[in-house]
Structure formats: structure tokens, C-alpha cells
N, C-alpha and C positions, 0 to 999 in steps of 0.2 A: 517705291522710290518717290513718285508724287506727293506723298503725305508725308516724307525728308521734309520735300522742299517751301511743300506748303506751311509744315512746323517750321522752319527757318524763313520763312517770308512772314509770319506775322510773328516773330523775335526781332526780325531786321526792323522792322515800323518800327516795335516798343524800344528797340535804340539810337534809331536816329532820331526821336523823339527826345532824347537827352539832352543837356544842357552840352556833357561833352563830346557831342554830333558837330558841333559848329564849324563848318570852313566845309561840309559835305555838299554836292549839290542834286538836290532831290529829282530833278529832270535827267540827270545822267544815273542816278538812279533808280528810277525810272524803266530809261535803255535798257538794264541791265538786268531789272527784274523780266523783263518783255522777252528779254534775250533769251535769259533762260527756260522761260514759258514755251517758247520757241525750238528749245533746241541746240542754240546757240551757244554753248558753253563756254568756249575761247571767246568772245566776244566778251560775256559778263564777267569772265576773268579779268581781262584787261580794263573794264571799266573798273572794276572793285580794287584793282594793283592804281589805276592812277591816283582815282580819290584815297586810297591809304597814304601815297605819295604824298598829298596833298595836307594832311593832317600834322599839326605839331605834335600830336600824344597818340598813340596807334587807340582805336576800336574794336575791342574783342565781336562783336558783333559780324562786321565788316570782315576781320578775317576769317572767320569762319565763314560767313560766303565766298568770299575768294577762295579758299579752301574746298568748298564743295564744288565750287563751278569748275576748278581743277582737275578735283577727282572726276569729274559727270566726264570731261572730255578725255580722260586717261592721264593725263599729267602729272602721275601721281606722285613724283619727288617735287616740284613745286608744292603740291599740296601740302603735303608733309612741312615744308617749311612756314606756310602761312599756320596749319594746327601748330607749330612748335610756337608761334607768335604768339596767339589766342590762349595755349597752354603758358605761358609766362606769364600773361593777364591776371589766369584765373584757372582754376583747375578744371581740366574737360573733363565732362561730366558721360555717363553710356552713350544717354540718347543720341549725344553729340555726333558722335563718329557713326551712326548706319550707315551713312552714305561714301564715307572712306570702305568700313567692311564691304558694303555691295558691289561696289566698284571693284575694288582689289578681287575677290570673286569674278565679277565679269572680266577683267581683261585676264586672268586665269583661262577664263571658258571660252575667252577669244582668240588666245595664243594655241592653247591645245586641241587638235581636230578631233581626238578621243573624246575631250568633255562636248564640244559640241554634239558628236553627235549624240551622246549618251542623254546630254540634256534635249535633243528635236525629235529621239528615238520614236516611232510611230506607237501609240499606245502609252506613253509612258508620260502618267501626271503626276503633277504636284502634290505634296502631299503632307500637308499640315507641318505640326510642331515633333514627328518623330517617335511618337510612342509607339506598342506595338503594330497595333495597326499599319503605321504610315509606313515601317519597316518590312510588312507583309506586301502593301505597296509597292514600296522599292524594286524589292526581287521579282513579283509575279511576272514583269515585263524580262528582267535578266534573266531567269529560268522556265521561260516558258517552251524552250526545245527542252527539258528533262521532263520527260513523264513522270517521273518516279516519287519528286515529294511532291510532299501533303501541300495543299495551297493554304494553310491554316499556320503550320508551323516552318514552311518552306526546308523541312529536312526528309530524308527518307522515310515514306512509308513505312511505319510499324503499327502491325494489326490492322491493316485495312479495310476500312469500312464503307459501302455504297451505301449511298443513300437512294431513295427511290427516284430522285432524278436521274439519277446515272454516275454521278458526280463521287467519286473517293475522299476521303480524309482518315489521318489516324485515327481510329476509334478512341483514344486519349488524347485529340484535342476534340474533340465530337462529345464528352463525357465531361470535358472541362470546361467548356463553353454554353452559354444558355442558348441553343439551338434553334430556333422556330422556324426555320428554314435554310436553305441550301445558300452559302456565303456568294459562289461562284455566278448560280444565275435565279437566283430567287426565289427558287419553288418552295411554294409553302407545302412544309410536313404535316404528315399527317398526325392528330394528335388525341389520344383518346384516356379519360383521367388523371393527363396530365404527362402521359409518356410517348413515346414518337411509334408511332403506328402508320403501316404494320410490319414497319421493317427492323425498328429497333435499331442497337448499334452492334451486329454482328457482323465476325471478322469476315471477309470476303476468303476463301476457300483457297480457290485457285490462287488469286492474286497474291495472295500471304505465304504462300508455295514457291509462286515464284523468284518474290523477290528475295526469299532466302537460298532460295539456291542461285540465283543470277549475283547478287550481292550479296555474300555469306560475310565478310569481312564487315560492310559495312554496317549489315542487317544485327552483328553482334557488335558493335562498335555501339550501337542508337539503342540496345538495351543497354549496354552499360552504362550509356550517359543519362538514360532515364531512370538508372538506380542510383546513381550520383546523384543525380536531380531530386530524388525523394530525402537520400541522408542528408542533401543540402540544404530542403525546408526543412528536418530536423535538427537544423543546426550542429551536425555530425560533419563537421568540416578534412576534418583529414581522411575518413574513409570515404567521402564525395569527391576528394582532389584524386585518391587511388585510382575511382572508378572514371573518371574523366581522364588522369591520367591512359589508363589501360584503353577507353574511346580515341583517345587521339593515337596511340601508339597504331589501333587497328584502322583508325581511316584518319592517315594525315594529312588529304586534302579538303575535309569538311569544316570549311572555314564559320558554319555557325557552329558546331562543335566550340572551335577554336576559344571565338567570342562568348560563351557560355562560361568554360572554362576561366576567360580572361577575367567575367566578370567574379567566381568563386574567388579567384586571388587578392582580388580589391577586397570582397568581403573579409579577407583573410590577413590585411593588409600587407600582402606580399604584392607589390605594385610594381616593384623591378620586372618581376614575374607576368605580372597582367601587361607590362609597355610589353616583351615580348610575343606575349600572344598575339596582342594591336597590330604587331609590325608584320609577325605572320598572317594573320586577317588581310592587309593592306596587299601585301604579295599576292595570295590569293586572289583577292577580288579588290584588285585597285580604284577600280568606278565604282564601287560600293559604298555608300556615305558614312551607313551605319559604323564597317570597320576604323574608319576615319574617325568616326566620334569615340569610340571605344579607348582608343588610343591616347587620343585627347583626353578622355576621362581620366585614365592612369597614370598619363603624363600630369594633371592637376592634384592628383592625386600625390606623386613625389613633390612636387611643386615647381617642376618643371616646365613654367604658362608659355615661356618664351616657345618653346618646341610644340607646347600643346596647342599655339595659336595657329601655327602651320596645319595642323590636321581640322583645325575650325575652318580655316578659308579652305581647304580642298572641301568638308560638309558642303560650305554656302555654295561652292563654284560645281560641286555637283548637283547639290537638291537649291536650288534658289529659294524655296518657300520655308526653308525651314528656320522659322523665326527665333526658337530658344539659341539655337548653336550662335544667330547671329549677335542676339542677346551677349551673349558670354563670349564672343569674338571683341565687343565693343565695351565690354567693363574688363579685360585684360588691356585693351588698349589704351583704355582710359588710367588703367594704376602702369603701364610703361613711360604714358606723357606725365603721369604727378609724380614719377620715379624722378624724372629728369629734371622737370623743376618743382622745389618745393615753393612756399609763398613768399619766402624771404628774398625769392629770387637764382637762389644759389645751387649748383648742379649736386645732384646726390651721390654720394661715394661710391662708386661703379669694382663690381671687381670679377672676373673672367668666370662663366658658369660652367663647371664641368659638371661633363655626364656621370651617371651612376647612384649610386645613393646619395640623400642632402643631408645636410648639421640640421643639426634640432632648431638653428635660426633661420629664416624668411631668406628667400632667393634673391638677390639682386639683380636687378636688369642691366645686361648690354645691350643698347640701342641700335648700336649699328647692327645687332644677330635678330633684331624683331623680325621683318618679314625675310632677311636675309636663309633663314631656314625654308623658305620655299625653292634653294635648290636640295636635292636630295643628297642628307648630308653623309659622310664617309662613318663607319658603321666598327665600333671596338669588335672586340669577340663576345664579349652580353649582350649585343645585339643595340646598344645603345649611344649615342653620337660623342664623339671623345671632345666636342667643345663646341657651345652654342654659338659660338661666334662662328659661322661657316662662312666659306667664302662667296664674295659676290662679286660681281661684274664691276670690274671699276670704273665704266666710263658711266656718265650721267643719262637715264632712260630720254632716249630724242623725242623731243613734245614740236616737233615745227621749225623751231627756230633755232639761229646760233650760241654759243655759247657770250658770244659778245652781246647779241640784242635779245636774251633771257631776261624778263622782267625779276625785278630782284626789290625785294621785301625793304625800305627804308630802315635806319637804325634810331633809334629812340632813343636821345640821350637822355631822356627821365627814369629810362628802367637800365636794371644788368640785364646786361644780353646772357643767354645762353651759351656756353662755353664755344669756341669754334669748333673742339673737336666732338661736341656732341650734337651741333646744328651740322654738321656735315654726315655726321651719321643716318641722323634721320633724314635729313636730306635724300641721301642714298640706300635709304633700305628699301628702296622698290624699285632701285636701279635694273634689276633685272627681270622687272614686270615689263610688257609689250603694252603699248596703246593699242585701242582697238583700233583694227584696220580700216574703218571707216573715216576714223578721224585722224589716224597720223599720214604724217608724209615725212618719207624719208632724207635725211641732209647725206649730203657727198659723203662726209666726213662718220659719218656712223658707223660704229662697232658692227662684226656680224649677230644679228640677231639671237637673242636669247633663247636658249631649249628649254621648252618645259618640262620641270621635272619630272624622272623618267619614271615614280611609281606611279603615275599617271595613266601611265603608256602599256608598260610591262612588269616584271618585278623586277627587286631591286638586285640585281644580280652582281653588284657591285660589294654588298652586305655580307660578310661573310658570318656566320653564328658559330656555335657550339654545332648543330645540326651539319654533316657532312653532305647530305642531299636534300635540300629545302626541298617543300613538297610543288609542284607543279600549279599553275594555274589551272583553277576549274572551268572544264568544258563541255557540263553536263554528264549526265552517266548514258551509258551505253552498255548493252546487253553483252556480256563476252559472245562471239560467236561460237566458240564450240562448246557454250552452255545452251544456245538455243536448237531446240527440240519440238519440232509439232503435235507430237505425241500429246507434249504436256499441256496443251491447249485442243485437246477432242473434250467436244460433248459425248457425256458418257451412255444419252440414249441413243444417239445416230452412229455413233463413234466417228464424227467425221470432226472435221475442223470447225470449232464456233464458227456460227452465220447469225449474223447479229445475237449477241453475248447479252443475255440479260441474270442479274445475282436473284434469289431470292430472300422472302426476309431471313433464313437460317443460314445465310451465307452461301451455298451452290451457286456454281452457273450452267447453265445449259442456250442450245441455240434457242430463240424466240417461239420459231414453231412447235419444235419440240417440248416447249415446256407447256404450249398451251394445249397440244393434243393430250399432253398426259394430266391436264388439269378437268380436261373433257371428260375424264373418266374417272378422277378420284383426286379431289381439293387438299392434296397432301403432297409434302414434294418427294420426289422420285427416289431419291437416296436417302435422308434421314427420316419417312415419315411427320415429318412434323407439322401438323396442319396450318393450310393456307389459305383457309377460306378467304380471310378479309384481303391478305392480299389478292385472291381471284375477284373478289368485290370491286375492287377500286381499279381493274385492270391497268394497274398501275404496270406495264413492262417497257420499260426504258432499259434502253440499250447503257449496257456497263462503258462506259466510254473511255474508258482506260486502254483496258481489254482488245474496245477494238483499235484503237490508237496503236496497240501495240501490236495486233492483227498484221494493220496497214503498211507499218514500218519495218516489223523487221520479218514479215511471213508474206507477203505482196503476192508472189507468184502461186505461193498454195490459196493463199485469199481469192483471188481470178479466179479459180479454177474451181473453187469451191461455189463462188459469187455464177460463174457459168452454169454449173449445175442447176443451181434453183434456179435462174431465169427462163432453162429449158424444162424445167417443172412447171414454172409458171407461164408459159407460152402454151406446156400441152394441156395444161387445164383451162385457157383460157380461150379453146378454140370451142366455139359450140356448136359445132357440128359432127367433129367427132367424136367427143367423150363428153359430153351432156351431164353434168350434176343431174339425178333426180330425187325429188321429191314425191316417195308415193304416200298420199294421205287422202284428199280429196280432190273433185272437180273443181278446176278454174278455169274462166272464160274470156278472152281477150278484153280490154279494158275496164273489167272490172277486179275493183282491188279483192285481195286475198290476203286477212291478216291469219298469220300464223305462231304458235306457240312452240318454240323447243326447246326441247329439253335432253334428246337422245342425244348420245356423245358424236356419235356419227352424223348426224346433221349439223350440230353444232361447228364441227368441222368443214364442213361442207359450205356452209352460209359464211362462214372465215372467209371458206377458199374464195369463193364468189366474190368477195369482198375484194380480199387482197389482187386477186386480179383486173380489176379493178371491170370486169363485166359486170356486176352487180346484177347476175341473169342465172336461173339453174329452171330444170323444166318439173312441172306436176301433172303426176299420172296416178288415177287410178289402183288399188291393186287388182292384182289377178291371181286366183288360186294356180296356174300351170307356170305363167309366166315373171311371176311375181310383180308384171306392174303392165296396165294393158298397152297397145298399139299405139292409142293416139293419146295426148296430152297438151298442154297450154304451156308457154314460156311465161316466168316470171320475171320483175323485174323490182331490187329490194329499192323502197324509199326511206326505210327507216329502221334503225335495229335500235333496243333497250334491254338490256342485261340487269339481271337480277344479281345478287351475291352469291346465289348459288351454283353459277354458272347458267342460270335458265335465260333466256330471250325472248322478248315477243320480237317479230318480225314485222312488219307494214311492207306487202308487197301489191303488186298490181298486172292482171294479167297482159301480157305483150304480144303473143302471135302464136298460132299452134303449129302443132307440130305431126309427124309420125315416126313413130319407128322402126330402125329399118335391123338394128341388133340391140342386143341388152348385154350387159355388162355389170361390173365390182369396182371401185378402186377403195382400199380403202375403209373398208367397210360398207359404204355406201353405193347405190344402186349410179349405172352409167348406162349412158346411151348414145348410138351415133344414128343419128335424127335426120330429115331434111321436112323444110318448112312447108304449110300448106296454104295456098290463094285459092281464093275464089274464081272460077271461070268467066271472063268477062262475055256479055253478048251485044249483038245491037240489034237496031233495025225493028222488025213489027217484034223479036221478043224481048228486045229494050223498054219498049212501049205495054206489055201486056207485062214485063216486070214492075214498072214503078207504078202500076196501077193495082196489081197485086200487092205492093210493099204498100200504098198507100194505106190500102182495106184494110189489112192484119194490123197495123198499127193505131188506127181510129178503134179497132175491134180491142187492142191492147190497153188502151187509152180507158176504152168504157169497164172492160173487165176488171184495171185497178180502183178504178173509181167507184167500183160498185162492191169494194172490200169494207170491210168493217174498219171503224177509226183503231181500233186496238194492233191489227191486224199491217193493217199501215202505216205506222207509228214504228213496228220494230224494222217492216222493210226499210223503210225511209233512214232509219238509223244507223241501217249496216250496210244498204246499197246505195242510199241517195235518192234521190227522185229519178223517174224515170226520163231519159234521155231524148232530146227532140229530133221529130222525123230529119232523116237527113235528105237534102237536094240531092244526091247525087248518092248514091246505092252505092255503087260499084267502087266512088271510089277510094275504099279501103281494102286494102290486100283478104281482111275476114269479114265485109261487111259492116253495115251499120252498126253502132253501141247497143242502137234500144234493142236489138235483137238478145244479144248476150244478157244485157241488163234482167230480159224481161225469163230470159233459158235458166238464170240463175234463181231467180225467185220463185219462179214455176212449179207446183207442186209434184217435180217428175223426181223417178229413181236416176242413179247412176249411171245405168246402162242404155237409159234412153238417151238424156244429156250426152252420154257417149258417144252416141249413135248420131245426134243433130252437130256434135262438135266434130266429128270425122268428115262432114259433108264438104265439099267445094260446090255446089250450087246456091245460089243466094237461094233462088228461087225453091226449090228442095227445100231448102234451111225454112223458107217464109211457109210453104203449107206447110212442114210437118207442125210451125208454132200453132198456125192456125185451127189444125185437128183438136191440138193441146186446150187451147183457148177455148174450143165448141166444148170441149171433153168435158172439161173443168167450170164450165158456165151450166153447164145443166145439170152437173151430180151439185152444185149451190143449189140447185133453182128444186129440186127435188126435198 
């Protein structure tokens, strides 16, 4: 609206700059431009109404300011009457009138509390010039309580297709579209010579189940329209109309159906036909811009601009941004004002527009039915308005003032005036628009306030058709309740209710854990075979978010209870003292790291489970030929996991505290234990003092024995353990002792069983001679 005004503020310069400017006074304005800067509107009205006053020959310029600053404050039958001035001058041209269209739109969206809220709706933005895209726009926000259609073509899923984000669309707009990622929330796909990897566009299993059986009507309604749609680009037009036909018959509330339809008839130049589809669209989804413009199309299409202007200003007064509709709102308004006066001055031969089909000659305009068709007009039985001149409000729209002190347009005796009965028309063709409530104020004497038109609101139930039961307002779809069934949502390896639903790339779904246990064991999916490596590669599992959407809504109380189950699976796993993950492979020593490789499907589970519960702790023991894993063992703890494509993993863990055992156990495959931890015995007093003098000795003796290794030899320790750790001030105080002690038991050239035997100990002391023997042991079989 700013760049209206700023276009009309340097037009106004370049005409008061004219020679027939003279008797103007530049300082008023001046005021008047400031005013409007400001906000002001009524203000610059009435400076622009006195200086016209003031003029012996009127200023096309000038009234076209006056004119806008009318419309800026709602005033819009004055307005009208300064444009009918400006249009006597000279012919109004599009650009002229945006700011009449915008206007007329806002006090539309002022009057009705529907459009407001539709237009302040939270999430719901502007959206360009209308094509498809902005139309995908539109809806996303109107249909976002229906699960069910595609966010791509906003109608019912057919052939269902996840992509690896989680996210659904029909695999035929997924196939039609150049894809490189997920529209919804931007994940880029995966893509390998050129094809979407590794999920492909395969139909989702379950979901495509269920929507034909939840929606059987619909789900065969949306094939038939997409077979219509095919003979329609083959320009096979009457067997496309059947099959559209036979889609609307099975779902008569799918008002994109409808508009689809509407538009085949235009192609077909059956327009009578396509206004009715418009009018059915508009019922359906009254705030919906697009069925508005459709309408509008059809209507131009007969040549019916007067009626088709009404469904422009509902477009502008619902989407504000969409610039072409306003376009074409403001070049019909512009051949209504050149209707009325041609150059010679003289009013054009007017004659009454009935509805239904038109003569092969051009439409004539009645003025007083231009915006008059913004009340909703009474409706033949073709569904079509029996005469454009619809009624309007006969008292003049209240702008403030009386009808005595209304500023009033001077008469020019150099020009012919506009006829009276058609400066009164236009005058009053916005009689029954409201000023925004900001800027009017109400007079004693005013009519009761204007209703906005009720297809705004609801449909038009005043409309009677050919159709005995117009189809209802859409309210989203909703699952019949005695079609839903829990049954039809178990994962077929637990048979329980999905617990986080993830598709694979052949279309299956299964719950999350379930699918990764069975990938643990063979890279192929569980039902059809079909290999998965790459998708195990990319551990791409995203939850089917449909699925669970519809888990959540309409299966809630089996969800709970399913959701409680794994919790208390993950609570008894994640208790480490009574069922202890273990890991039997080798010796590991309290703070020193233990990187590990796996590969066995059982561990691979395991190292999950740790994970998911978010301990990131399982214990390592020894084996044992009687017991399968010895007594005592070290806690780990993971810092770091890397997965292969083949399901393999290195691990990066570190040891954390030991342990012993007190039973041994299975879950699962994998080895358990119920454990309790081991400390060192604390002492004091003279065997405080003859410990940290002992600790001191064995570690200077530790010190000289690494130092006395070969660089080769020290080079790999250093690489896999680090350097050796410094004496510590205070022995005792860790629950297992010093680092360097562990550091130096791990490098040590001892067997398993010895190691075993120094990590079972609770004496520091104990722990320091047996290194010390080790240390003599191993210094003299070198020295030898």
C-alpha cells in the first residue's frame, strides 16, 4: 500500500506542476501529503475536497488523491464518487485503482471476524502470486488436523510413500516432482546415480491398507480422478469428465476434487458447468481463496466480470498478498468506470445482466450491481444468480459525518456531468461495505450495520441447486470408529502394538527395536527378503510419523500401555546391579580405555541396549571354561561408537570401577550378571605411612623399568595406553586406587589369570607388592 501512495505522490508533483494547477496552494498541500504520511486520512481528504472546491476546471490528479485518501480511511462511496470525477477526465487506467481494491478487501476483512481470523491464523503466511505452490500454502495451515493427505497435493493419500525422514507423500507426487529432499522439513535424500537411496519411492504397506480400508469411498474416488487426470493430458476429454464425474459422485465433499473438475469444464468450454463446481468449492471451503478464484475464472470465462469481481475481492480479503487476483480486480474496475463514461463524455447504454448463458456480444455493465454483488446473491436452480443487479443497502455507508455536512464534489460547468442515476450508483455500490472500526464512528441516525456475506461464514444455504443434499462442509477426515482395529497396527515380529513405527526401504513397518534386533542378524528385511544393507549403513530409522500420529490419536490407551511396557524393560535393563550386560572377551582395568570391535549380533544388541538406556555402562569379564565368564570383572563405560555398513562397530570405551559376581545369567542371548562393586580398604595411622612409602618405591621402580624399554617397544605402549600416569598425592583416594597402578597391570607382560588375581584384590597395599614382584620378575628375565 506504501508504494500506491508513493506512485500517486510523485504523479501528484508532475500535476501540480501544470499550467492547469493554478488557484492550488502548495503549503496546504503540503498538510495533506504529511497527513497522509502520517496516517491521517480524513484529514487529507478534506484538504484535497477544499482545494478541488477551489479550482475553476476539476484536476484529474487531485481527484484521484482525494479518492485514495477516502478509500485509506474507509469512506468508500465518497471515494467512488471523486474516481467517477477523475474517470470523466480521463479513462482510469489498472494501476490506478490498487488502492480502491485493497481497501475494499480490508474493510471486507474488518467487518467479518471469520476473515480476520483466517488472515492472523497462527502459522499461516502470505503467499505470493497463487500458483501451485502458494495454493499448497493455503491449505497446509486449513488441513493440518487431517492426517490423511499428502502435504504435496493436499488430497488423500494414494500409494503412500515414506521417505527416510519419516515424512509421507503420494508416491505420484514424489515421482512427479524433482525430489532432493523432504518438502516438509528439509532432509536431504539420499542419492546414489542419480536415484533416491536407499529408500526409493515404495508404497508404505501398512499405511496403504489402511487407508483403503478406513476410506474405501474416498481411496476409490482419488483413483478415479487420477485416471481422469491421465485421459485429461491426453486430451480424451469426455471419458476424463466420466471419471471425474464417477470421483465426485464417490466423495462429494472433496472440494479439490470439485476444483479439478471445475477446471476440465473450462477446458471444455462448458463454464456454466465449471461456475457450478466454483460455487460448490466456495460452500465447501469458504476461507479458501483458491475456490474463490476458480469461480472467478468461470465467471470471466462466461463473461460474467461483474459477479466474477466479487470472488476477486473475497481472494484479496482473504490472501492480501496475492498480487495477480489484485491485478485483475483492478483492470475489471477500470473497463466498469470506462463503461460509464466514454471520452465524449456521455453515459454508455446500460442494460440489465442476466444470469445463465451470454449472446455472442460483450456484457454490459450495471454500475450500481459492481461491488453490490458482495451481498450473497439469491441463487436460480443452475445454481446461478437470476440478475446482477442484487440488492443493496439503501442508506449511504456512514464515514463520520451528516448527510448535511458530507463534503460534496463541486460541479464543473466545462464538462457533462455523469448522468445522476449513474453517479448515484456508484456512489452507492459500497453502501454496504463497513469502515474499519478504527476509523469510523457511529451517527444516531445509522442504519443497523451491515452483515457480511454469509459464504464467508458458512455455506450458502439459502442456494438451492439441482443437488437435493449439497455436500456438507469439510471437517477433516476421521477414522470410522468401528473400522478401527489394533490388530491392523501390530508389528509382525513382536505382535505387539507398533512402539515407535519405523517403514523400510521395501515398504514394511515394524517397531524400531525390532527391526534392529533382526538386522543384527541378517541385513534383509524380515518379511520380504529383500536386502538392506545400505539402509543398515545409514542407520537411517526415523520413526513413520504418520503412523504414530495416528498411534497417538485414535489408539492412546493401547499406546500407554504398550509405551509402559518398554519403560519397564528399560528401567530393568538399566539397573546395574542386578542384571549387568556382560561382555566376555578380555581383561579391562579401571581407567584405562578398552577399545572394542563388534561384530556378534548379541553384543551388537547389547551395546544398543546400554546406549538406549542411557547408562552407557555394561561390565567385562574374562571367560571361563565351567562358568562361562570368571568372578571378577571391570565396568565399562562407552565414549564413543562407529558403525560400519555392515552392521560392525568399533566401540571406544574406558574402564570404570570393578566389580564381582555374585550370579550369572542369559537375556537375550547375551551373558548377565547381578554384581556388587569392589573398594579398596582404607587404613591409617603407622600403616598409612609405611603405604605411601611403599606406593612411592614400586612407582619410581615403575618409572625406571619403562624407561629402560626399547623405543620400538614404547612407541606401541604409548600409542594404545598413553603415557604413564603420575604418582598420586593421595592413594586411597579412589574407590580402586591409583591410575598408574592399572596403567602399568595392563601393559605388564602378565597372563589373564594373574591380572585376575591383582584385579580381585581390595588391598592397595596387596595390589602394590604383588606389581612389585612382577616388576623384579620381568627386570631380570631382560637383564638375563
Amino acid at each position: 500500500m506504501e508504494t500506491g501512495i508513493q506512485h500517486r505522490t510523485e504523479q501528484f508533483v508532475h500535476d501540480i506542476s501544470n499550467p492547469g494547477a493554478a488557484g492550488l496552494c502548495p503549503e496546504m498541500l503540503e498538510v495533506a501529503e504529511e497527513a497522509s504520511r502520517a496516517g491521517n486520512f480524513d484529514l487529507a481528504a478534506e484538504i484535497y475536497g477544499s482545494q478541488l472546491a477551489d479550482l475553476s476546471q476539476p484536476d484529474r490528479g487531485l481527484c484521484l488523491r482525494r479518492a485514495d485518501a477516502l478509500a485509506q480511511c474507509g469512506r468508500i462511496g465518497e471515494a467512488l464518487d471523486s474516481y467517477c470525477t477523475a474517470a470523466s477526465l480521463n479513462r482510469l487506467r489498472p494501476e490506478e485503482l490498487g488502492l480502491l481494491v485493497e481497501n475494499i478487501a480490508r474493510s471486507l476483512r474488518v467487518k467479518s471476524e471469520s476473515l480476520k481470523i483466517a488472515e492472523n491464523k497462527p502459522g499461516c503466511k502470505p503467499s505470493g502470486e497463487g500458483g501451485s505452490e502458494d495454493r499448497g500454502n493455503a491449505l497446509e495451515e486449513e488441513r493440518s488436523l487431517d492426517l490423511f493427505s499428502c502435504r504435496l497435493c493436499q488430497s488423500l493419500l494414494t500409494e503412500p510413500t515414506t521417505l527416510q525422514c519419516g515424512h509421507t507423500f503420494c508416491k505420484r507426487c514424489l515421482e512427479n516432482d524433482s525430489v532432493n529432499e523432504c518438502k516438509l522439513c528439509k532432509y536431504k535424500l539420499n542419492k546414489k546415480d542419480g536415484q533416491i537411496q536407499p529408500m526409493g519411492f515404495r508404497v508404505n504397506v501398512i499405511l496403504s491398507s489402511l487407508l483403503d480400508k478406513w476410506f474405501d469411498s474416498e481411496s476409490k474416488a482419488r483413483r478415479s480422478w487420477l485416471e481422469g487426470e491421465s485421459m485429461w493430458n491426453q486430451k480424451n476429454f469426455t471419458e476424463a469428465l466420466e471419471k471425474y464425474n464417477k470421483a465426485v459422485e464417490l466423495a462429494p465433499s472433496d472440494f479439490q476434487l470439485i476444483g479439478e473438475r471445475a477446471k476440465l469444464h473450462m477446458d471444455m468450454e462448458s463454464f456454466g458447468q465449471a461456475v457450478q463446481d466454483g460455487e460448490s468449492m466456495c460452500r465447501l471451503k469458504p476461507q479458501w481463496s483458491e475456490a474463490h478464484y476458480v469461480k472467478a475464472t468461470a465467471l470471466i470465462k462466461m463473461g460474467r466480470k461483474e459477479e466474477a469481481l466479487q470472488e476477486y475481492f473475497l481472494c484479496v480479503a482473504l490472501k492480501p498478498s496475492w498480487t495477480r487476483v489484485k491485478l485483475e480486480a483492478q483492470k475489471i474496475l477500470s473497463e466498469v468506470f470506462s463503461s460509464v463514461f466514454e471520452r465524449d463524455g456521455l453515459p454508455t447504454p446500460l442494460r440489465p445482466h442476466q444470469g445463465g448463458s451470454t449472446s455472442s456480444g460483450p456484457t454490459c455493465f450495471k454500475p450500481s450491481a459492481l461491488l453490490g454483488s458482495l451481498q450473497s446473491p439469491p441463487c436460480n436452480e443452475a445454481g446461478s444468480s437470476k440478475d446482477s443487479a442484487w440488492s443493496l443497502a439503501k442508506t449511504p455507508l456512514c464515514d463520520g459525518r451528516t448527510d448535511s455536512t458530507k463534503s460534496e464534489l463541486p460541479s464543473f460547468s466545462t464538462l457533462d456531468p455523469p448522468s445522476s442515476q449513474d453517479t448515484k450508483s456508484l456512489t452507492s455500490i459500497l453502501s454496504a461495505l463497513p469502515a474499519p472500526s478504527s476509523l469510523k464512528r457511529r451517527c444516531s441516525s445509522d442504519p443497523p450495520t451491515f452483515s457480511p456475506p454469509s459464504k464467508l461464514l458458512k455455506p450458502d444455504v439459502a442456494c438451492s441447486s439441482q443437488r437435493q443434499n449439497p455436500p456438507t462442509v469439510y471437517l477433516g477426515r476421521q477414522v470410522p470408529p468401528q473400522l478401527l482395529d489394533s490388530a491392523d497396527m501390530e508389528c509382525s515380529l513382536c505382535m505387539r502394538l507398533f512402539y515407535e513405527p519405523v517403514a523400510t526401504p521395501c515398504g514394511h513397518t515394524f517397531c524400531l527395536k525390532c527391526l534392529e534386533r533382526c538386522l543384527d542378524h541378517n541385513p534383509t528385511c524380515p518379511l520380504c527378503k529383500e536386502n538392506l544393507s545400505e539402509y543398515l549403513a545409514t542407520r537411517g530409522y526415523h520413526k513413520t510419523l504418520l503412523m504414530e500420529e495416528v498411534l497417538v490419536r485414535y489408539l492412546s490407551e493401547e499406546l500407554a500401555e504398550r509405551k509402559k511396557i518398554q519403560e519397564e524393560e528399560l528401567i530393568e535393563l538399566s539397573n546395574l546391579n542386578q542384571e549387568v550386560p556382560i561382555f566376555v572377551c578380555t581383561m579391562a582395568f579401571p581407567t584405562i580405555p578398552c577399545p572394542l570391535h563388534v561384530f556378534e549380533p548379541r553384543y551388537r544388541l547389547m551395546i544398543r541396549r546400554s546406549m538406549e538406556t542411557g547408562t552407557k555402562q555394561f561390565g567385562m569379564c574374562i571367560a571361563d571354561e565351567l562358568k562361562g565368564f570368571a568372578d571378577y570383572g571391570c565396568m565399562l563405560e562407552v565414549r564413543d561408537v562407529k558403525f560400519f555398513p555392515d552392521g560392525r562397530s568399533v566401540v571406544d570405551t574406558i574402564g570404570v570401577s570393578r566389580f564381582r559376581v555374585l550370579s550369572h545369567g542369559q537375556r537375550d542371548g547375551y551373558n548377565t550378571a547381578k554384581i556388587e562393586y569392589l573398594e579398596d580398604k582404607k587404613v591409617e595411622g603407622e600403616e598409612l605411612a609405611e603405604l605411601l612409602k611403599l606406593h612411592d618405591s614400586v612407582y619410581e621402580q615403575a618409572s625406571a623399568w619403562f624407561s629402560s624399554l626399547k623405543d620400538n617397544m614404547k612407541s606401541q605402549i604409548l600409542s594404545h595406553f598413553g603415557h604413564l600416569p603420575g604418582k598420586d598425592p593421595n592413594p586411597q583416594g579412589s574407590p580402586s586406587g591409583p591410575a598408574w597402578c592399572w596403567w602399568l597391570l595392563a601393559v605388564l607382560p602378565l597372563e589373564n589369570r594373574a591380572q585376575l588375581t591383582i584385579l580381585a584384590m581390595t588391598s592397595l597395599k596387596d595390589r602394590l607388592i604383588a606389581i612389585r614382584r612382577v616388576l623384579i620378575f620381568v627386570t631380570r628375565k631382560r637383564a638375563r
